[in-house]
C-alpha positions in Angstrom: 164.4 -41.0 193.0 166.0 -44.0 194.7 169.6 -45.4 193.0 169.7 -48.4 195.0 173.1 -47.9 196.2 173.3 -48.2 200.0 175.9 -45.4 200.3 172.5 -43.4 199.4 170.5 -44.3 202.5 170.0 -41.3 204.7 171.9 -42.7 208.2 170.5 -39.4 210.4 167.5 -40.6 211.3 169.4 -43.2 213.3 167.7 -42.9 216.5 169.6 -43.7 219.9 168.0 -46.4 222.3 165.3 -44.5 224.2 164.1 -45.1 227.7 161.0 -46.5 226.5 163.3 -49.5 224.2 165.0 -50.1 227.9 161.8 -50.6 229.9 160.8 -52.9 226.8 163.6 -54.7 227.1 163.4 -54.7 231.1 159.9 -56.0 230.9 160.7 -59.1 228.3 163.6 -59.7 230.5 161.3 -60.0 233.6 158.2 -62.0 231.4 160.0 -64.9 232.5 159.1 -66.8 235.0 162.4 -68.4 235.5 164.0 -64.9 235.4 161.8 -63.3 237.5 162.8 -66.3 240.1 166.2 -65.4 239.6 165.6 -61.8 240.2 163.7 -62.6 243.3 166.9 -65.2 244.4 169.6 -62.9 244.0 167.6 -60.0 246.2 166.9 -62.4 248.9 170.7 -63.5 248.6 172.3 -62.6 252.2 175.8 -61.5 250.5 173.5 -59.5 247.9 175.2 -61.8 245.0 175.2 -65.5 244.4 177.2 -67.9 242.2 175.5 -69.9 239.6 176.1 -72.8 241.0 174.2 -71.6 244.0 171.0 -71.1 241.8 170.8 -74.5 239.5 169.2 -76.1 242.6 166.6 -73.7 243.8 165.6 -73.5 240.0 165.8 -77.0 239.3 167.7 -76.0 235.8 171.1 -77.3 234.6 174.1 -75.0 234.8 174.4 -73.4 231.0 170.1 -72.5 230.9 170.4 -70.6 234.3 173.5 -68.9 233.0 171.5 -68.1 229.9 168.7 -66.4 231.7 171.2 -64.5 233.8 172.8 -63.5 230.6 169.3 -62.1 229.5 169.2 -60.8 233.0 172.6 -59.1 232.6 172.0 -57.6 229.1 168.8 -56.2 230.3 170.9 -54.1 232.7 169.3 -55.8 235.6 172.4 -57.6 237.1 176.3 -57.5 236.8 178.2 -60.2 236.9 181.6 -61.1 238.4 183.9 -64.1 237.1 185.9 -65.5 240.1 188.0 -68.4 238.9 185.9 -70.4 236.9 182.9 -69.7 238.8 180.4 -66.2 237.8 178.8 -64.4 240.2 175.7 -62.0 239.8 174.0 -59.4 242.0 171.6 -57.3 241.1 172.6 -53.6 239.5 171.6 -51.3 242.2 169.4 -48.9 239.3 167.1 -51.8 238.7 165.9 -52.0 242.4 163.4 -48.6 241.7 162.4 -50.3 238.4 161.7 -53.7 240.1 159.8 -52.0 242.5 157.9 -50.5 240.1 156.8 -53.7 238.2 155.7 -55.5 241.2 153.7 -52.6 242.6 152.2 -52.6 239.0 151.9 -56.1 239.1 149.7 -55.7 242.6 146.8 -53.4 241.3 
C-alpha cells in the first residue's frame, strides 16, 4: 500500500543516462538547421575553433541566438568552449567527429 510520503518512493531504479539518451540528445542537437550550420562552420574553421563573433555573420543571427545554439551544441557534448576575455570560443569535441560522421553517412542513404 502507498503512504504518500515521498521518503517512501523507491530511488533504485534511478537509471544513469544511457548511450542511447546521448545519441537522442546528439540527434535533437543536430535537427537544427541552424546548428547543424554551426557544426558544419566550426569543422571548416582553419584554426579548428572560431569565436562567436566570427559566426553571427555567416548565419545571419544576432550574437545571444548563435550563442544559444552553441550552448545546445555544447550541452550536447558536441563542442567545448573557451572564454578568452569577453569573447567565447568553440571547436568541436574531438569524440563527436565519428558520431558526426555517422549522421551524415546516415543522412546519405
Amino acid at each position: 500500500m502507498h503512504s504518500g510520503r515521498l521518503d517512501a518512493v523507491p530511488t533504485t531504479n534511478v537509471t544513469p543516462v544511457t548511450a542511447a539518451d546521448a545519441l537522442v540528445r546528439t540527434l535533437k542537437a543536430l535537427a537544427d538547421p541552424m546548428r547543424l550550420k554551426l557544426v558544419t562552420l566550426l569543422a571548416a574553421a582553419p584554426d579548428e575553433e572560431l569565436c562567436v563573433c566570427e559566426l553571427t555573420g555567416p548565419l545571419d543571427l544576432s550574437q545571444p541566438t548563435v550563442s544559444h545554439h552553441l550552448k545546445v551544441l555544447a550541452d550536447a557534448g558536441l563542442v567545448t568552449r573557451e572564454q578568452r576575455g569577453k569573447w567565447a570560443y568553440y571547436r568541436l569535441c574531438a569524440n563527436a567527429l565519428p558520431v558526426l560522421d555517422t549522421v551524415t553517412l546516415a543522412a546519405l542513404h
